[in-house]
N, C-alpha and C positions, 0 to 999 in steps of 0.2 A: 689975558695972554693970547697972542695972536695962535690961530689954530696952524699946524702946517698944511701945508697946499697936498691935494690926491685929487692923481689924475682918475678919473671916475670910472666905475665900473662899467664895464661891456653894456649892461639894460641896466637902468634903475629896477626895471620892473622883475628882471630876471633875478636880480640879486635879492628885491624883496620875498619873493616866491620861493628862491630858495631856502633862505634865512626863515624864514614860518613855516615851510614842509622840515626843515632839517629838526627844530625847535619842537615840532607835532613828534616828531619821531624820540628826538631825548626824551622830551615827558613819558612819552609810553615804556621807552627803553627802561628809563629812569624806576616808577613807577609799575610796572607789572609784575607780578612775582614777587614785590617785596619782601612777604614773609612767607614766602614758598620753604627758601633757604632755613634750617635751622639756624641759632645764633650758635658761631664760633668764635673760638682762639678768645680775645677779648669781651667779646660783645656779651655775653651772658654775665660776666663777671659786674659790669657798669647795670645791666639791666637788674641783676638779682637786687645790688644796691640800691637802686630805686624804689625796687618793690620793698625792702627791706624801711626803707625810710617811710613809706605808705602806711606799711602796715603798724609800724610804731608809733607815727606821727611825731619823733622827733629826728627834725631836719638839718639838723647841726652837727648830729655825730652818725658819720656816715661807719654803717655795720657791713658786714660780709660773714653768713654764717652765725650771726648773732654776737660777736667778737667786735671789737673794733677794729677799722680798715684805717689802716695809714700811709696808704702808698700815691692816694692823690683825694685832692679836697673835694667839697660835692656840686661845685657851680654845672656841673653836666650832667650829674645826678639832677638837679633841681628844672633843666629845663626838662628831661626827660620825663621825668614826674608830671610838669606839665602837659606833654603831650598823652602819656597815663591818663589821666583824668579829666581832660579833653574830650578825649575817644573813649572813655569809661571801659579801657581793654589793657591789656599788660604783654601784648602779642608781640612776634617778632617783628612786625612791618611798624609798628609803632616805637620800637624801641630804634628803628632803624632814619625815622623821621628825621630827626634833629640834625643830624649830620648831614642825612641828604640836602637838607635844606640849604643847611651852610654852604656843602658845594657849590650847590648851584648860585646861591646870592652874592660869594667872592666871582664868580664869571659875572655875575650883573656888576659889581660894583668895578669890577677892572675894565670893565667895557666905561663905563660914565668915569671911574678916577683916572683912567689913559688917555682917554678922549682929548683932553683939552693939549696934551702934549704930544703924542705921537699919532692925530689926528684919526679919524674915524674909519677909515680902512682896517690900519694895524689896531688899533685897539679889538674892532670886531673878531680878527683873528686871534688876538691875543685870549680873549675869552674865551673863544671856541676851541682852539687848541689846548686850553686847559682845562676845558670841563671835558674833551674827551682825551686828556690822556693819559694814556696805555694802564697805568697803575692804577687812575683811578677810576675809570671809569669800567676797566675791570676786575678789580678790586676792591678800591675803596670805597664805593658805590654799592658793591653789592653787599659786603660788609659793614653798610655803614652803623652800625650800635655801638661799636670803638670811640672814639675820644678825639682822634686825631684830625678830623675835618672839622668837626665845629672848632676845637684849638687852631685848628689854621684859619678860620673866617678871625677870633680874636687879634689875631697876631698881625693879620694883613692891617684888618680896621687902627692898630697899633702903629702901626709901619707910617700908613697911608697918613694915619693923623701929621706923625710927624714933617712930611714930607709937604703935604697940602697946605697948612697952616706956615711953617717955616717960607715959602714961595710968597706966602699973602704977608709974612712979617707980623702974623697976630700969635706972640708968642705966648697968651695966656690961655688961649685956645688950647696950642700945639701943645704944653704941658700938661694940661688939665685932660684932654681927650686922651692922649698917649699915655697919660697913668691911669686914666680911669679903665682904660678896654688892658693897659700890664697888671691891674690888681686884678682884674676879671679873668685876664690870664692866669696869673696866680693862684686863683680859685676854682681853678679847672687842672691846673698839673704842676702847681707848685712853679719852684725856683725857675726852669726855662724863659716865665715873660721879664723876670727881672734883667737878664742878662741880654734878653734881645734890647729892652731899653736901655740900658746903658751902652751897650756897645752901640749901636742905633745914632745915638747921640754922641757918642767920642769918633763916630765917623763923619755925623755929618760938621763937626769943629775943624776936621781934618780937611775935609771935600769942600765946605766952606771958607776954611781959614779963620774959622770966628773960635774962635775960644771962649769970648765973652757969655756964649750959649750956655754953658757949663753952670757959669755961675750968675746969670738971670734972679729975678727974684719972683719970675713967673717959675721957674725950675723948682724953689724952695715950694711954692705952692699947689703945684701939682704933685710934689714927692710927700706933701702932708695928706692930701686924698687918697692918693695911697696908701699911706700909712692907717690913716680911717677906717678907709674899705676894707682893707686884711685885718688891721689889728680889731678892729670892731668884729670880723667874724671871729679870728682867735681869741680874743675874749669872751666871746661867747661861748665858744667850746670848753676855754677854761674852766668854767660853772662847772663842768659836769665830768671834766676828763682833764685828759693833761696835755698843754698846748705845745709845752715844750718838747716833749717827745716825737706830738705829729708833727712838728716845723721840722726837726732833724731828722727825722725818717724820711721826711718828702724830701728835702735837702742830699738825703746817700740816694734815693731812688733816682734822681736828677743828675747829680754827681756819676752814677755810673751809667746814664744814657749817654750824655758828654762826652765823657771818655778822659773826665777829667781824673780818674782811679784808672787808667789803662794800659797795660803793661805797655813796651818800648814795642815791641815784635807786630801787636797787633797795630798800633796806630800807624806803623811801616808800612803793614797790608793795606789801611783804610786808607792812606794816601795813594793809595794806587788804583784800588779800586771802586772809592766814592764816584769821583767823576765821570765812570762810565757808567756807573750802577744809574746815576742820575739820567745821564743820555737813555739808557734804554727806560727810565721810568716813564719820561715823560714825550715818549714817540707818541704822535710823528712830528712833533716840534724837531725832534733829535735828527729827521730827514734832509732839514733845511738849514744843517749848519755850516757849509761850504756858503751862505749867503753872509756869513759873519767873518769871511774874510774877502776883504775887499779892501786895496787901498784909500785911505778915507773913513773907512768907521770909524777907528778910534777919534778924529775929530768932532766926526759925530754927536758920538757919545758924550764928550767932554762939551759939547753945545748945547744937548738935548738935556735938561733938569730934570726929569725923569730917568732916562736912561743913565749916567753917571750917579745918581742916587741910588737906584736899583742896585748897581755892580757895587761900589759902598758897602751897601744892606748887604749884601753876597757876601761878599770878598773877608766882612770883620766877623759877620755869624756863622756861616757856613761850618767853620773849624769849628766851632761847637761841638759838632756831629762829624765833621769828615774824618780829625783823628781820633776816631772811637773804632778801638773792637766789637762793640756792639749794637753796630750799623743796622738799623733794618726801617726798609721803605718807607716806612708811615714818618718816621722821625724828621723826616726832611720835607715836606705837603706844604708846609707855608714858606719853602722857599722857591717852589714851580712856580707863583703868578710870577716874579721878577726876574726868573730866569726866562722862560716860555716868551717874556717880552720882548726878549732880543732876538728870537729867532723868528718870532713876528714882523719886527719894526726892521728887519733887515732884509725879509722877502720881500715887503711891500717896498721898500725905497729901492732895490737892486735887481728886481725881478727884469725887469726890462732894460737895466743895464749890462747884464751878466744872460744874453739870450741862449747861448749855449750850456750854460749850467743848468738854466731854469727849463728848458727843454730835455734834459735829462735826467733832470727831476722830474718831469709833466710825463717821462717816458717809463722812469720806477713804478708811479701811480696809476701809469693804464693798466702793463704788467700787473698787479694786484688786481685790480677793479678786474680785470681778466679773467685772474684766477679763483674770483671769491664766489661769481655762480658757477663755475665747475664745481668748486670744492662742495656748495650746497647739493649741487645734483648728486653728487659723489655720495653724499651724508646719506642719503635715501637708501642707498644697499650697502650700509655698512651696520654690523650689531648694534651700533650706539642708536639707530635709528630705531630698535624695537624699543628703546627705554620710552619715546616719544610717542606722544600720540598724535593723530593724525602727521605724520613724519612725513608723508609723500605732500599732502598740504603743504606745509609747514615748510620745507624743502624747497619745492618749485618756487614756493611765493615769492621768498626772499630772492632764491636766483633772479627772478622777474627784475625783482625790487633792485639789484646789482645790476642787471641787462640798462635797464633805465637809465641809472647813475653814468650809466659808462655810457649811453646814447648823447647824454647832455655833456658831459666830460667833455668828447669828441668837440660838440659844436658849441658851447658857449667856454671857449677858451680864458676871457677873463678872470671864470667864479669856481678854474679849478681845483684850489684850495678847501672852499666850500662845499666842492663836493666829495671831497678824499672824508673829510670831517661828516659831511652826510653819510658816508658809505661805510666810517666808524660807530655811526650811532643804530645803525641799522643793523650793524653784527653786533652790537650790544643785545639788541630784539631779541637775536638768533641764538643768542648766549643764554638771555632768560627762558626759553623756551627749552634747552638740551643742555644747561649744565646743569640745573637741579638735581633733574632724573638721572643725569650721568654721579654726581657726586652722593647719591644715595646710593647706587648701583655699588661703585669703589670704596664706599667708606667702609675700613674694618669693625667699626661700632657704631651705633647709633644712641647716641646718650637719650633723646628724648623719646625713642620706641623703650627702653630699657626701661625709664622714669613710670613711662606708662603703665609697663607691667609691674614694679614693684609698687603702685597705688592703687592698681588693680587688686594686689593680694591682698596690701593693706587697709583698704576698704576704707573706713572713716578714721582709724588710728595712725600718731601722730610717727614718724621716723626721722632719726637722727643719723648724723656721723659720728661715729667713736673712733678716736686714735688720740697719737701724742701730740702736744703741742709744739709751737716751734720757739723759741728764742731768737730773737735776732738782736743783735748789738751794731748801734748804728753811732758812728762816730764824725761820721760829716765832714774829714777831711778835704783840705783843698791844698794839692802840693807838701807843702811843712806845718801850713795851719793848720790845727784841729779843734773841734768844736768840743762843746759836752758830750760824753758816750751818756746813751739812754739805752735801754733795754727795753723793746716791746714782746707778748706773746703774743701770736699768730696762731690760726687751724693750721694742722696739716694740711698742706696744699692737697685737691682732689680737683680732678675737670669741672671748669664752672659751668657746666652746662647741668650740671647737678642740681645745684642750688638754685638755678635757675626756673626749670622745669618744674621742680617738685614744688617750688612756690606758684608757677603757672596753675598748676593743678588744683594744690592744699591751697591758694590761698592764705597761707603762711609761712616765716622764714625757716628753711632747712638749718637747721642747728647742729654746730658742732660741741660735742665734749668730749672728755677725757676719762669719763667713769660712766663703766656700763652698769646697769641695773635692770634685776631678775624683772621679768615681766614685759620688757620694752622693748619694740624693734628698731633694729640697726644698720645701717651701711656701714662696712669695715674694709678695710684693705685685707686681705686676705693671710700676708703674714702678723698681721696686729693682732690674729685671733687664734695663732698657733697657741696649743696648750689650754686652750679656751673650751667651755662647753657651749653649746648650742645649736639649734634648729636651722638649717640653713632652709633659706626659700626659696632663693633663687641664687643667678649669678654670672657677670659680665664683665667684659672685657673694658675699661675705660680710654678716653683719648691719649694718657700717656702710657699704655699697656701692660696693665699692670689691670690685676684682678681684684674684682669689686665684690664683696659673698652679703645678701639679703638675707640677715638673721633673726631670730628670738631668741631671745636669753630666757 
């Protein structure tokens, strides 16, 4: 495929210089402080699993608490594991690996899969803009022990297959690759990759006009590798558990991220409010969308085989998640590279057609760049500055580091893009270095200082959670159809930073039951031991506020 024509950058050399100092800066950004951060919200829950799969050595039926876990399969447990045993450590930076990695390898690969159609200018930005935006680079990054960046490196690789091999007309390929990386999806969160591959493919029939796609007989063979790859591991858990209860539990827990169980009122909200939730997620891509209206895109678009692909891919999955009541950021990460692509492929082609836009854009960016070594000087005599160490350092340096940005801004006009995205990876630094200590400082509880002291008392003996189990009835509904109702029991839910931690520590999994016995020590919810006799030891406040009492019975 012929490449498109780009009029070339201000310096070659300028441009490489900056592209290698901005890249020196991610990695550090990226990488410092890893596991400064405790693991939250998610992240200990996926880690504890892993440890839990270590320590039993069977890697098929993924535990939480010693229970069976049925709310997603263990393909992200198993790399995880890997990188466990890599680094012979169970630490939060290692937990935190896998995903980071995926970030960043969807920017390498949408740089090398964009290249050949919207030429190597916008592809570069298109990378760049998505490995620093807004959500995840301060967020998803720093969080990375969650599930939903490595999900999204599956999904693109999914996507991409489709789209790359359909172009070359090697349909044995484009089946074979797009089911193999949708079972591997499957294997990481259930139902979501099946539905992006089909919809996926009843798009591109549409966008094609080929229907005959559908029914291929490279289609029947890529939809039996699939079948292989899942049903080969749920057979396998068959052995020993019941497969049909985890398909349908994974099946409701998917079902109500969708929004395919969503009352009428909330999916009214989420149509209103996805679209912008997305704009602010993925700033400063969201800066430059006054470039996506220009007489003439939409031809564009309808020219460029990537781009009318992309929108497609959007347009048929997107509603997955947008009429959902239960919208939240992470759920949408694999659909930033194909969106982030447009606002890319539209600065580059119109930047210099639209001089007065792009100049009050160039004029938002100085504004910032302005304001970002003030704001550090500023940091230096504000209390947040005592949580820091070396703060007056630490402070000055960065402002320097912004003075610069904005020195080059000024005079290499071409690569100001590059350097708005330099001057986001460098408040990423600034972030690692003062939100740590600021989010110890603010948190009402600290689950692993607590962990600490209740294995402090406990010395070498073992602790458990007591309380009631849960029931769940899960019936997998879609619309009018319903599937078999199963019944699984569950722990009482408790902050997974628990289970976490005390397996950090013990080197074994924190176990839940439901019968206390004289002699043993216990974490309990505090009303679960009204009427109860015992020793208390200690006693804290947990993540969801609610009182946590260290007993002996």
């Amino acid at each position: 495929m012929n490449q498109p024509n780009n009029p070339p950058f201000q310096s070659f050399n300028h441009r490489r210089i900056i592209i290698a100092l901005l890249l020196i800066i991610l990695a550090f950004g990226f990488c410092y402080n890893l596991g400064e951060i405790s693991l939250r919200a998610e992240e200990p829950r996926r880690a504890a699993i892993s440890m839990e799969m270590i320590f039993s050595g069977d890697y098929i039926h993924p535990t939480l608490n010693n229970w069976d876990y049925f709310n997603k399969p263990p393909l992200f447990n198993w790399v995880q594991i890997v990188f466990m045993k890599a680094f012979d450590s169970n630490a939060e930076w290692v937990a935190r690996i896998p995903s980071l990695l995926s970030h960043l390898l969807i920017g390498i690969l949408m740089f090398f899969g964009f290249k050949p159609f919207i030429g190597k200018n916008a592809a570069t930005y298109s990378a760049l803009l998505y490995i620093v935006a807004a959500e995840l680079i301060f967020y998803g990054t720093i969080f990375s022990g969650e599930i939903d960046l490595f999900f999204s490196l599956l999904v693109f690789l999914q996507i991409m297959s489709l789209f790359i091999f359909y172009q070359r007309k090697q349909y044995l390929y484009l089946f074979l690759a797009s089911y193999l990386f949708a079972a591997l999806g499957t294997l990481t969160k259930g139902p979501p990759s099946i539905a992006f591959q089909g919809l996926t493919i009843i798009a591109m029939a549409v966008l094609y006009k080929d229907l005959r796609l559908l029914f291929r007989w490279q289609h029947f063979v890529g939809g039996a590798l699939f079948l292989v790859i899942c049903g080969g591991y749920f057979f396998a858990y068959n052995s020993d558990g019941d497969a049909i209860a985890y398909m349908v539990r994974l099946f409701k827990e998917a079902s109500q991220r969708t929004g395919m169980e969503t009352a009428i009122s909330k999916t009214i909200l989420g149509i209103i409010n996805v679209p912008f939730q997305i704009l602010i997620l993925i700033i400063p891509s969201s800066l430059l969308i006054p470039f996506l209206f220009k007489k003439g895109n939409y031809d564009l678009i309808k020219s460029n085989p990537l781009l009318s692909f992309s929108l497609f891919f959007v347009l048929f999955n997107l509603p997955l998640y947008w009429f959902t009541g239960d919208f939240k950021n992470r759920y949408v990460y694999m659909f930033f590279p194909f969106i982030i692509l447009f606002f890319a492929y539209f600065y580059e082609k119109r930047k210099d057609e639209m001089p007065k836009l792009t100049a009050i854009f160039e004029k938002i960016i100085s504004v910032i760049l302005f304001i970002l070594p003030i704001a550090f000087i500023a940091f230096i005599f504000t209390p947040v500055s005592n949580l820091v160490e070396n703060a007056a350092v630490l402070g000055t340096s960065l402002a320097i580091g912004f003075l610069g940005i904005s020195y080059f801004y000024a005079r290499l006009t071409s690569h100001r893009l590059l350097l708005l995205i330099m001057a986001i990876a460098l408040l990423r630094v600034g972030v690692n270095f003062i939100y740590p200590p600021f989010l110890d400082d603010h948190s009402e509880t600290n689950i692993k200082s607590e962990m600490n002291i209740v294995l402090e008392i406990a010395k070498e003996r073992s602790v458990q959670f007591v309380g009631l189990s849960i029931l769940l009835v899960s019936d997998a509904s879609i619309g009018p159809f319903k599937f078999s109702e199963v019944t699984t029991e569950i722990p009482a839910h408790m902050s997974y930073e628990i289970p976490y931690y005390y397996a950090l520590k013990k080197n074994e999994p924190f176990e839940f039951t439901t019968e206390i016995v004289p002699g043993r020590l216990y974490l309990a919810y505090e009303w679960f031991l009204r009427d109860k006799e015992y020793t208390l030891l200690h006693e804290f406040i947990d993540t969801n506020d609610q009182k946590i009492l260290f007993i002996e019975v």
